[in-house]
C-alpha positions, 0 to 999 in steps of 0.5 A: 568495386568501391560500390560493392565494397560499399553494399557489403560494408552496409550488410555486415553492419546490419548483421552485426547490429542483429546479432547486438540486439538478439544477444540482449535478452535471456529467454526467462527474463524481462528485456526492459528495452523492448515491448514484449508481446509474446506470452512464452518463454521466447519472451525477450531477444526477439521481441527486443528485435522486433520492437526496435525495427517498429519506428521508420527512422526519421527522413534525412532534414527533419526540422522536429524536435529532438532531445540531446544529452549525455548518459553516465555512471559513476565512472563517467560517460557511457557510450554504446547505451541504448536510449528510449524516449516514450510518451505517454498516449492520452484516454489510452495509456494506463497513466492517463487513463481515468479511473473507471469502475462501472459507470462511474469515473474518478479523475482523480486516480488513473486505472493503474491506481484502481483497476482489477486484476481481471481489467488490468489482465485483459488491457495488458494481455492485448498490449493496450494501455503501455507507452509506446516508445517513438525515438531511440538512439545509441550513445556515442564515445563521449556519452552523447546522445540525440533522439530524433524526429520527436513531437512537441510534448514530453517525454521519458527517457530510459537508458540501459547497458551493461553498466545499468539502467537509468530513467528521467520522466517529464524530458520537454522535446528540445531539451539540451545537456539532458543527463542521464544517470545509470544505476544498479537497477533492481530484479524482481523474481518470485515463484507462481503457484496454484492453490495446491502450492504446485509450482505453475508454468507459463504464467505471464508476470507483467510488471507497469511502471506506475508514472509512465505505463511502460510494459516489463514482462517475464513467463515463469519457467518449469519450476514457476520461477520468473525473474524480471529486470533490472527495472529502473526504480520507482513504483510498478504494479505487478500482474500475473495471468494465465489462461484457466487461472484467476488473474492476480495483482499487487505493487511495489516499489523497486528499490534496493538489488533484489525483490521477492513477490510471490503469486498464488493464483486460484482455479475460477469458481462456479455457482448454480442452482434454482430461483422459486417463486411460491415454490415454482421455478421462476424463469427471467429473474435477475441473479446478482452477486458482487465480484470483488477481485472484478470491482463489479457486478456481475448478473445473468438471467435465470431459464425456463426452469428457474436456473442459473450459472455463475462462472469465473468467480474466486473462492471468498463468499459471495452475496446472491441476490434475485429479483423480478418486480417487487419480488426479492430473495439473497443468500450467501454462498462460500467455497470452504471446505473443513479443511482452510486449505482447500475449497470447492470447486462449485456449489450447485445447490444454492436455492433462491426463494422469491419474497415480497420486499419493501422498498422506501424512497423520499425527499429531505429537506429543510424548514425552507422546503430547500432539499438537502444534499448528501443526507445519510438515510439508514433503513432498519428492520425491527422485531417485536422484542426489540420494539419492547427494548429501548437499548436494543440495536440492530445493523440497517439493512439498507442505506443511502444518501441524498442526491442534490435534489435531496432525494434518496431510496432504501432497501429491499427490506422484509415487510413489517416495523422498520425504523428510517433515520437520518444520521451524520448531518452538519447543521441539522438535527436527526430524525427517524420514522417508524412504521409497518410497512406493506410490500412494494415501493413507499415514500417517506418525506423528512422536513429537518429543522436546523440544529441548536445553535446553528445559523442559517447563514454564516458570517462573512470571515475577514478577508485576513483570517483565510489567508492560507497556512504557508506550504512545505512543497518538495521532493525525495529522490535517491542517491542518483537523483532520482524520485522516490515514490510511497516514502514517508515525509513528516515534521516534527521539532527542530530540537529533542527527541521522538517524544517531542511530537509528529507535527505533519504527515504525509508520503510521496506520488510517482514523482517523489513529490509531496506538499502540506500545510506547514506549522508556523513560521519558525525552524523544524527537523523534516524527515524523509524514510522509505522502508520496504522488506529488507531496505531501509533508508532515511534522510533529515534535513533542518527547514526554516519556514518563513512567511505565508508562500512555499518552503521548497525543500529537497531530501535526498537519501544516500546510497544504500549500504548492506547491513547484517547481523547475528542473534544469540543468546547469552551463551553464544548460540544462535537464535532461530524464528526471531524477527528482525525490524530496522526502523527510525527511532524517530517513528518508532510510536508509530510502529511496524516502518522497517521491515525484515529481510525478504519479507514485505509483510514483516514476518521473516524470521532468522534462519537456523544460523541466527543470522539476519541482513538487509541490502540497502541502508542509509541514514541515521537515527535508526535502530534495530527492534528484535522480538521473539516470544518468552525472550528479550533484548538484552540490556537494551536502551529503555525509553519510554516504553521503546526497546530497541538497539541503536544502529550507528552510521556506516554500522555493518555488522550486528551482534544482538543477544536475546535472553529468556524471559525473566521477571522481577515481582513483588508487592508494594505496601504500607507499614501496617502490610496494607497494599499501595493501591495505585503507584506509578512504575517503568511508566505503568501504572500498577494496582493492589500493591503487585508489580512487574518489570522485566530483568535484562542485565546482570547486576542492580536492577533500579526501581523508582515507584512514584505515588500519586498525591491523593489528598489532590493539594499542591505538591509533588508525588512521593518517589520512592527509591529502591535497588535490587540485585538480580540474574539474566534469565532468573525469575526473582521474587523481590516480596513485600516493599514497604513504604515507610515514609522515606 
């Protein structure tokens, strides 16, 4: 009994964990636990299910590394969170795969940085490149957690439960008191629709975790709709592919409770036609285009008949090019219609005629005979009236650069006049050739002299003068600790205000990190600001830089608030289509940081009800920009030029008032009624003795003109006061101002 007793205990409880797992997921939506591989909507509970019993649990005495720690919120310990530990798999994981485009390898940047949409949508689809997940646990009672059976190296850690979601990267095996903290999360959701705005279904949307390649995936349902999530923070790139639509992807940072990315995806384009050759079909000649949204080349070969086919292409305009030995034709093929809403679906009709081609190679070098790498060589084709015209100018219509041996090749250009120059080279001089050129390959030597004023050789520099600029190394992390990627890092004086000048600029990779050269030793004001569709936060922190090594600093945002608002005019009526920015006041030179509510290009406008909101603000020195055409913001903070509505900290609720456009005019002169032909007002500088300034407040308008001193002698400017009486939203014509010497 105490044996069958114990078989049913042992069902019972793999029943119930089932039914634990299955009930996880919702059909529609991302289930960020597990590897989904399906491409329908059964995409969630069961793949969850399947990914969990993937791994053989670790036998009983395993000795390998393990990593123990506590998952909390801001309540305290968590327990019953599922824990995941995934590692990343080197040449095979997007993260860690080099960037490849071709032939050609970057290691500086991983696929994910570079890749196209058809790459990505080829890798992800077959589930090759995502970070597997090798060790999973459940949180105890007190929060605790251990995974087991792990190797040597390191891992992330993902947490999630009904409290949230939560994320560490970079977690050595062996770690003890690890702390994984959970937090809100963010959803990303967005409608799929074909070129005709028709709503499609069953498109798989994928979004990667950019640091990691951890796989998130969704399938838009009957009204094209997906939703994903709750994904941790950080930076992801989202695909969206489907079968007999052109795949298509982009990235965002997840930040904030909400995200809206829409997709458009385009039926596959198609071009054939002819290559001739003296009239004649010309059969095995190379068909070339260049296909963008591929990052590559694309070719096949022509027939018997001369003819060809192109498949698979996006509707932009394409450059065919044909070859066979020294015989070379191109034309450019686009898929628009009269109407820029539609396009075709294939062009048939294209015909490649076979010409004779010039093309030119040849060695640089210098005086020395030493060749001379990473040389610009530009080939030009020339007409005779150009010939005639010594300011004429025409585009090149090929150009290289040198090789370490110094070699190069330009072309295929048509034979005639052509002009080879040499452009863009430190130390040396320019130089050209102009000659007619007969078809097929011709060599052109250039031997460049040295530059006037140039040395051969540099002298030795004190070994005092490279000691390097001392470092400012840090990171920017949010309110739970966690990094913030794509925000922007700058430097600027510990004391006054914007105009006192950016010092350094730079924005933070996947990890939140960022480092640059900082000024001299002294104390400076370090601002960190992240601003993406209707989240906005900053946070500044005071830095003393100290000696020549590093000043490690931390900026951490606070948690982000919702802020929101109305726009009227003056007689309280709202105010529909105008656009609404928060942004620092500290960028605002720079222009366009924040953005709108919804809106990650910066287009929303308000609604019927004037009413604007964005989710998740933080930090100070923010102000609120709103523009609409023939209105302005009503007795607004002038500044330089910046116009804009301060937002204090903790603000809630906004009242904005814009008027209608109205102006004061007017002219400034001399006694005799001559005009001032040059003065200075509201910082423009303004000529023939007209001027005007915008009217945004009932009451005294203050103008100040300044002239400048014309004799060019010591001594200030002439100011000139004047107060003038005008009325929101009423054009005034303030005439003549005479300057009469007061």
């Amino acid at each position: 009994m105490k044996r069958h007793g114990w078989m049913w205990s042992a069902a019972l409880g793999v029943l119930a964990l089932v039914l634990w797992f299955a009930s996880s997921g919702t059909p529609g939506e991302s289930s960020p636990g597990g590897q989904a591989g399906s491409h329908d909507s059964r995409v969630g509970a069961g793949s969850t299910l399947r990914a969990f019993f993937s791994s053989e649990p670790p036998a009983t005495g395993d000795s390998s590394p393990r990593i123990r720690g506590t998952v909390r919120s801001a309540r305290g310990p968590v327990a019953g969170a599922r824990v995941f530990a995934s590692g990343v798999v080197a040449g095979e994981s997007l993260s860690a795969l080099p960037c490849r485009q071709g032939a050609e390898e970057d290691p500086e940047r991983s696929m994910l940085e570079c890749a196209s949409s058809f790459q990505l949508s080829g890798l992800i689809n077959e589930r090759s490149g995502d970070a597997p997940v090798l060790a999973r646990a459940t949180s105890e009672d007190d929060g605790s957690f251990s995974l087991e059976g792990l190797k040597a190296g390191h891992y992330a850690l993902w947490v999630e439960s009904p409290e949230g979601v939560g994320m560490r990267q970079d977690v050595p095996a062996g770690a003890e008191g690890v702390e994984l903290l959970l937090g809100e999360g963010v959803r990303v959701s967005g409608l799929v629709s074909n070129e005709e705005r028709v709503p499609v279904a069953g498109v798989l949307v994928t979004a990667v975790f950019t640091a990691h390649s951890r796989f998130f995936e969704a399938v838009t349902d009957a009204t094209g709709h997906y939703r994903l999530g709750p994904l941790p923070r950080g930076e992801y790139v989202l695909l969206a592919s489907k079968d007999g639509l052109l795949p298509i992807h982009t990235t965002f940072t997840a930040y904030g409770r909400e995200l809206e990315r829409k997709f458009v995806m385009y039926r596959p384009r198609r071009i054939s036609g002819q290559v001739l050759a003296a009239g004649a079909p010309a059969a095995g000649v190379t068909v070339r285009t260049w296909v963008h949204e591929e990052r590559t080349e694309r070719e096949v070969l022509t027939d018997a008949a001369g003819r060809f086919s192109l498949e698979g292409l996006a509707p932009i305009t394409h450059e065919l090019t044909a070859r066979r030995d020294e015989l070379w034709a191109s034309t450019r093929v686009d898929f628009n219609t009269e109407d820029p809403f539609r396009f075709l679906v294939e062009r048939t009709d294209v015909t490649l005629e076979l010409e004779p081609i010039v093309e030119v190679t040849g060695i640089v070098r210098d005086e020395a005979g030493r060749p001379i790498a990473e040389a610009n060589v530009e080939l030009t084709e020339l007409d005779e009236e150009e010939e005639e015209e010594e300011d004429s100018y025409s585009m090149p219509v090929s150009s290289a650069w040198t090789d370490a041996e110094g070699r190069y090749q330009v072309g295929p250009a048509r034979p005639g006049r052509l002009r080879l120059e040499i452009l863009r080279l430190r130390h040396f001089a320019g130089a050209s050739h102009e000659a007619v050129f007969q078809p097929g390959t011709r060599t052109v030597d250039f031997v460049l002299e040295r530059a006037e004023g140039e040395e051969e050789e540099e002298e030795d520099v004190p070994e005092a003068s490279r000691e390097p600029r001392p470092m400012v190394v840090g990171e920017v992390v949010d309110e739970l600790g966690a990094p913030v990627s794509k925000a922007e890092v700058s430097v600027w004086p510990e004391v006054g205000t914007w105009m006192g000048g950016q010092l350094e600029r730079t924005r933070t990779d996947v990890k939140g990190h960022f480092s640059f050269s900082a000024p001299p030793e002294g104390r400076y004001r370090l601002v960190a600001e992240f601003a993406q569709d209707d989240v906005t936060h900053t946070a500044v922190r005071v830095v003393e830089v100290v000696g020549k090594g590093e000043t490690h600093v931390q900026l951490r945002f606070e948690p982000g608030q919702v802020l929101s608002g109305v726009v009227v005019d003056p007689r309280g009526q709202p105010v529909e289509g105008a656009r609404v920015e928060l942004r620092s006041a500290l960028r605002t030179q720079f222009y366009h940081h924040g953005r709108p509510v919804r809106s990650w290009r910066g287009n929303q406008l308000t609604g019927p009800d004037g009413r604007f909101t964005f989710q998740s603000v933080s930090g100070e020195h923010l102000e609120l920009a709103v523009m609409k055409e023939d209105y302005v913001l009503a007795c607004a903070e002038q500044e330089d030029g910046r116009i804009a509505l301060p937002v204090k900290a903790g603000e809630r609720e906004l009242r904005v008032v814009l008027l209608r456009d109205a102006t004061a005019t007017g002219r400034l002169v001399q006694k005799d009624g001559s005009p001032v032909t040059t003065f200075v007002l509201n910082d423009n500088v303004w000529r023939d003795g007209h001027f005007t300034v915008p009217i945004r407040c009932n009451g005294t308008l203050q103008l100040e003109f300044i002239i400048p001193n014309e004799a060019q002698v010591p001594g200030p400017h002439r100011r000139i006061r004047r107060s003038v009486s005008v009325r929101e939203e009423v054009d005034t014509d303030l005439g003549e101002i005479v300057l009469d010497g007061t």
